[in-house]
C-alpha positions as CSV (number, residue, x, y, z in Angstrom):
1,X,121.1,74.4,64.7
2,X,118.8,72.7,62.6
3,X,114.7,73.1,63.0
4,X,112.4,69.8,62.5
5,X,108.6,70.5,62.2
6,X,106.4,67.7,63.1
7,X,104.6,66.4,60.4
8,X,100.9,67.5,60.9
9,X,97.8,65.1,59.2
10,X,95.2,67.5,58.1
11,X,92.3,64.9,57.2
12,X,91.0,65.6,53.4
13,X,87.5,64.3,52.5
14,X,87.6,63.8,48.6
15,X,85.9,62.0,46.1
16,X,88.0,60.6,43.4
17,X,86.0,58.6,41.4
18,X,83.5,62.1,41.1
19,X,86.5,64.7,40.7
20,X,90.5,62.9,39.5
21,X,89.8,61.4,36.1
22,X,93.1,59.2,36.4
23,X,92.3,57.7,39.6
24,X,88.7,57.0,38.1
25,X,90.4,55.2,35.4
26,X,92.9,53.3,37.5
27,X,90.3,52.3,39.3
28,X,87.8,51.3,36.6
29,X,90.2,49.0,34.8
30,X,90.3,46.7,38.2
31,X,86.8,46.3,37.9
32,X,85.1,43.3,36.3
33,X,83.5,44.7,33.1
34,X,80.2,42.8,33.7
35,X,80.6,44.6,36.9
36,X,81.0,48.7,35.5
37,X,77.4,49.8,35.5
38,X,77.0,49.1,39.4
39,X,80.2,50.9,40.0
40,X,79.0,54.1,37.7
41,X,76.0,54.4,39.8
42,X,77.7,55.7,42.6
43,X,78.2,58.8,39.9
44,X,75.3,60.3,40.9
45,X,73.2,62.2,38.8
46,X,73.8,66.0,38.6
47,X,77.4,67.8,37.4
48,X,80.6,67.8,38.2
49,X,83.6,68.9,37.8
50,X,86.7,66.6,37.1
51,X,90.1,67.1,37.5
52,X,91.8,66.2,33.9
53,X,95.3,67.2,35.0
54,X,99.0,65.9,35.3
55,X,98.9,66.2,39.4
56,X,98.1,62.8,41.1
57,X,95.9,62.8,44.3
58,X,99.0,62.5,46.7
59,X,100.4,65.8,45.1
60,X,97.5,67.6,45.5
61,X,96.9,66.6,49.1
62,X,99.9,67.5,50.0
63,X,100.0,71.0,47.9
64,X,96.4,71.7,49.7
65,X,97.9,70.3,53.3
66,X,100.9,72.9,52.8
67,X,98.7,75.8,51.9
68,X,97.1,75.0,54.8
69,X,99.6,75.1,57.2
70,X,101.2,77.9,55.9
71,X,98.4,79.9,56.4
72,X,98.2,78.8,60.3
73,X,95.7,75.7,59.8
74,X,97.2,72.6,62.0
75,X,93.3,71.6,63.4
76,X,89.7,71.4,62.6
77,X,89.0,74.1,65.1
78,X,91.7,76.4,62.8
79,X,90.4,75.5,59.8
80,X,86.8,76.0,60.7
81,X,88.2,79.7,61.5
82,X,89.8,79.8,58.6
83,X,86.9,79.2,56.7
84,X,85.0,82.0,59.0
85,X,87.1,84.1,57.1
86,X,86.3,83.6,54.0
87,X,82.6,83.3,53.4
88,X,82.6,79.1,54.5
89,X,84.7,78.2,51.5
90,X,88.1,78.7,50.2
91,X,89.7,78.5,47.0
92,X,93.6,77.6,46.4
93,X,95.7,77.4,43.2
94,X,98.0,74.5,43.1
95,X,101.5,74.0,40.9
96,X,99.5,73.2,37.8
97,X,97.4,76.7,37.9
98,X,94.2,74.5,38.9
99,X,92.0,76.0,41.8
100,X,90.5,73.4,44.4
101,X,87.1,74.1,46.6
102,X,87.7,73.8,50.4
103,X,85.0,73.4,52.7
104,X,84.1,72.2,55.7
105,X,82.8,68.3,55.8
106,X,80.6,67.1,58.0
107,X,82.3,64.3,58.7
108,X,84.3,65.0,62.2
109,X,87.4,63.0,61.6
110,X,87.9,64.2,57.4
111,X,86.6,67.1,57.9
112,X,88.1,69.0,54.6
113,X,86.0,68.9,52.0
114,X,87.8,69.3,48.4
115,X,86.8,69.3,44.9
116,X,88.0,70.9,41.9
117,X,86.6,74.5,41.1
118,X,84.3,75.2,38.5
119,X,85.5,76.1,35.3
120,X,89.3,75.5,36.8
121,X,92.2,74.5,34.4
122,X,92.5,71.1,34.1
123,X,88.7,70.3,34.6
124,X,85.8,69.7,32.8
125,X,82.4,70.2,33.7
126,X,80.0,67.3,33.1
127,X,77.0,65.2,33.6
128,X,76.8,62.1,35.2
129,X,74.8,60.2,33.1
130,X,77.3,61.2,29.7
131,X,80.6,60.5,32.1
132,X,78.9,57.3,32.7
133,X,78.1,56.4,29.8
134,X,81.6,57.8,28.3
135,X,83.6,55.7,31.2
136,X,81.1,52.7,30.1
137,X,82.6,53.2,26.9
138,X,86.3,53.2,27.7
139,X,86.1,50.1,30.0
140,X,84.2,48.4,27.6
141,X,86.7,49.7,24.7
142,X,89.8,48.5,26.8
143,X,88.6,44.8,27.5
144,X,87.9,44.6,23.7
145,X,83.9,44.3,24.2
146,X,82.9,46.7,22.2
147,X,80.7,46.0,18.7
148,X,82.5,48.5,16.4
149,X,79.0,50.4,15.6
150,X,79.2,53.6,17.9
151,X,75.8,54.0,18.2
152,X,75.1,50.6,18.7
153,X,77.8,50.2,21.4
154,X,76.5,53.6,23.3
155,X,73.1,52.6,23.4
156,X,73.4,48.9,24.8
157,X,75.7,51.1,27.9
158,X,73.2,53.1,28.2
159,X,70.6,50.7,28.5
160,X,72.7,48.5,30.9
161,X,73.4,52.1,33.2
162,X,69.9,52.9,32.9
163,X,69.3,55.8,30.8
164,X,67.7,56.8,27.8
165,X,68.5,56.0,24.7
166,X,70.8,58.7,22.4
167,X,68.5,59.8,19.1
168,X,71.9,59.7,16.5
169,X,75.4,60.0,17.4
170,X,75.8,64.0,16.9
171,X,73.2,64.5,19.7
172,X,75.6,63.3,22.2
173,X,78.9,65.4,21.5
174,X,79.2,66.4,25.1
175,X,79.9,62.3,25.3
176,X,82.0,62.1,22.4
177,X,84.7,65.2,24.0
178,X,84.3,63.2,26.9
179,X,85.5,60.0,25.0
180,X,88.2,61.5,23.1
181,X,89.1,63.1,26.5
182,X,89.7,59.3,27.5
183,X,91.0,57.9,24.7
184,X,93.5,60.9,25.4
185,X,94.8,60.2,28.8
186,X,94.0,56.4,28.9
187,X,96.5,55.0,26.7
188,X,97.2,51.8,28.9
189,X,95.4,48.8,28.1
190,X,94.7,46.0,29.5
């Protein structure tokens, strides 16, 4: 005798632009470059933390979803006691050692919140306006826009996103990790 389990939708309300650095990048190379700086707005502009690693958003839903129904969660009102449990927040550790945020979303319908956890493997912390102006950088750099003069280049972004201008290049190291972080995992050009 053979057992079938009904597949079960548990609805996950995630960002991916703000938290999976590969979709952000899949995304941002379909976008017009004359069009970047509007899309970078929607960054916000306090911290986050970003997802850097190997495990694409399908995966990761459906590690979370698993987790989740293992431990007895199949609804929102189950989840929303599962939560009850555990001081309004959960954390789970996925294949890839990285630990995910779960909390509960306001939103009825997607009403589990994920993000990556602080410090986590396989994410960075970092400011919006130096992701932006990093990811300004990289689409910039991948439709062949940019000047060759670094500082030159980073403060025209920076004055098309809106920001302040960077004093010298070695003020903004957070930005240049975050490039090299790019230039790491965004090997496909256009």
């Amino acid at each position: 005798m053979s057992l079938t389990f009904k597949a079960i939708v548990i609805p996950i309300l995630f960002n991916p632009l703000k938290h999976h650095l590969a979709e952000l990048q899949q995304t941002l190379l379909l976008i017009n470059p004359s069009d970047i700086n509007f899309h970078l707005l929607a960054l916000g502009g306090s911290q986050m933390d970003m997802y850097a690693g190997h495990l694409s958003t399908d995966t990761i839903f459906r590690e979370i979803r698993e987790q989740l129904q293992r431990a007895g969660v199949h609804n929102r009102s189950d989840y929303e006691a599962f939560l009850a449990h555990r001081d309004h927040y959960a954390t789970l550790v996925l294949s890839d050692t990285s630990r995910w945020i779960l909390r509960l979303a306001a939103d009825k319908s997607c009403y589990i919140h994920l993000h990556p956890g602080r410090y986590s493997p396989h994410t960075f912390r970092v400011k919006a306006s130096a992701l932006k102006t990093a990811l300004a950088w990289w689409v910039t750099k991948q439709h062949h826009l940019l000047t060759g003069d670094l500082q030159t280049d980073l403060h025209q972004l920076r004055k098309g996103l809106g920001l302040p201008p960077l004093k010298n290049i070695s003020e903004s190291n957070h930005i240049l990790k975050i490039m090299s972080l790019l230039d790491d995992t965004g090997s496909e050009e256009i």
